[in-house]
Phi, psi and omega in degrees: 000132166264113207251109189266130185221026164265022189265126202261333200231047178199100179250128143257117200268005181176151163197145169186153177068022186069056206211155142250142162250112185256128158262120189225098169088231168264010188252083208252121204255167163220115176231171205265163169229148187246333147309353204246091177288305242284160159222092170301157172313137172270143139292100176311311210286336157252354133276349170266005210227064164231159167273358167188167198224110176272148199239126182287166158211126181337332180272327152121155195083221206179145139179150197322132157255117193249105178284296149268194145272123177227146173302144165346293173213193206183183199189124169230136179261132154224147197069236180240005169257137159244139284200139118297132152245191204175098187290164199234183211262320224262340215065010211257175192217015200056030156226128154263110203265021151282358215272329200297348181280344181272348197265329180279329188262356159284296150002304163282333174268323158328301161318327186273317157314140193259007187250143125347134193236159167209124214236154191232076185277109142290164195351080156293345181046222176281005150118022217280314164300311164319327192275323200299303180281344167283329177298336198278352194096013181253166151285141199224155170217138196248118222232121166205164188238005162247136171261029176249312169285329178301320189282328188312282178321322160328300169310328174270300167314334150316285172285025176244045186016076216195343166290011166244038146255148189301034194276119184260135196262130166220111168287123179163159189291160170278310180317312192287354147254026146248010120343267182338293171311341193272319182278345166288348203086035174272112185235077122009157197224356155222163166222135156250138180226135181222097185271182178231136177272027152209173173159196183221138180280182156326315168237050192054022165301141181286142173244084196240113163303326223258300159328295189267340192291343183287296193298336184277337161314300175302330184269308169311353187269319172264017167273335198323165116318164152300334184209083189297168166246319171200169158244143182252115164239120164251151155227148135298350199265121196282126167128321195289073198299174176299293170332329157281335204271283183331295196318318202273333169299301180315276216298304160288256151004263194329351190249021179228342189219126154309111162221164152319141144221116177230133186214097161259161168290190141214153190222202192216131168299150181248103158348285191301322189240006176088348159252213188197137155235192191276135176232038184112171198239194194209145193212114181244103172260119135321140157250127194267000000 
């Protein structure tokens, strides 16, 4: 497992009973996990010593319980990039922070490169990657099919100091815009992808990872440069293992490029116990 353990404003400070105890910032949150089987003795005085809880409902969905007072929203630093955060109707706060192990390592290889990099982030969300690779020096162009998540990355690019890099905002399905790209001649030298495993397109196409990820993989393969630097595929989606995201890259990506293909889990350290867990995996190509 690849573990974002860099973080200064960001703890996960305890999980049992299907719950995380989160710190963001000054701010400790408690939200469910469905994976967190375990159920440890908890230390009451810090679960309970929090400012909000998201509450599942029997019914499906959620929603926030506010113990204390908190602001709308608040800005966490990682590195030298910073974050709006924001709890959400969803559970979600607009950051996934295991995400930073993937953020860093984009970083590194971009730095490393002796060419000008030009990176293609599909369903970008608030930009997390986007930010990572334009601090890194690239050109980026950031793809999300809600325009709500698009202004959020704006935003952030802001407090990252980062709006005047070379970042292009495109509200669109993803597929039907790398259509597109194939017939303008538009060509990328990463590509990142963070799919969701359900969703709707821009006019209300169904989006089932497990349906679509082939054809869309096959379509990302004809945005390449001649001599690409790398692909990012994360998934969320339970059942999909790292071995299949490799297996679904070789057939595809591989059968047009000599590459590398390493695929983990990544996770986030746990305060309390000294381990870590998994928050979805990362399938990464090299190019040789």
């Amino acid at each position: 497992m690849r573990i974002a353990d860099n973080w200064q404003e960001y703890t996960l400070i305890d999980t049992s009973d299907g719950e995380r105890l989160e710190m963001w910032g000054d701010i400790v949150l408690v939200r469910p996990d469905p994976q967190i089987i375990w159920k440890e003795p908890a230390d009451f005085k810090i679960w309970n010593d929090v400012h909000a809880r998201y509450l599942r409902s029997s019914s499906g969905g959620g929603k926030w319980s506010y113990l204390k007072k908190i602001p709308d929203s608040w800005n966490l630093r990682w590195n030298e990039l910073k974050f709006k955060v924001k709890p959400t109707g969803f559970k979600h706060t607009g950051l996934f922070p295991e995400q930073a192990v993937n953020w860093q390592y984009c970083i590194d290889l971009i730095k490393q490169s002796a060419s000008p990099i030009k990176v293609l982030n599909l369903f970008a969300y608030t930009g997390g990657a986007t930010l990572a690779c334009a601090s890194a020096g690239a050109s980026v162009c950031h793809v999300d099919a809600i325009k709500g998540m698009v202004e959020w990355a704006r935003e952030n690019a802001v407090l990252s100091n980062l709006s005047d890099k070379p970042i292009r905002w495109i509200v669109d399905d993803a597929v039907k815009f790398l259509k597109r790209e194939i017939k303008r001649g538009n060509r990328y030298d990463a590509i990142i992808l963070d799919p969701p495993s359900y969703g709707r397109g821009t006019n209300g196409e169904m989006w089932r990872l497990e349906d679509n990820i082939f054809d869309l993989m096959t379509l990302c393969t004809q945005v390449l440069t001649e001599k690409p630097l790398f692909i990012m595929l994360n998934s969320y989606t339970t059942g999909l293992s790292p071995s299949v995201m490799a297996y679904l890259l070789k057939v595809t990506v591989g059968k047009q490029y000599k590459v590398k293909i390493s695929a983990e889990e990544i996770g986030l350290p746990v305060k309390a116990s000294g381990m870590a867990i998994p928050c979805g995996n990362t399938a990464i190509v090299n190019f040789l």
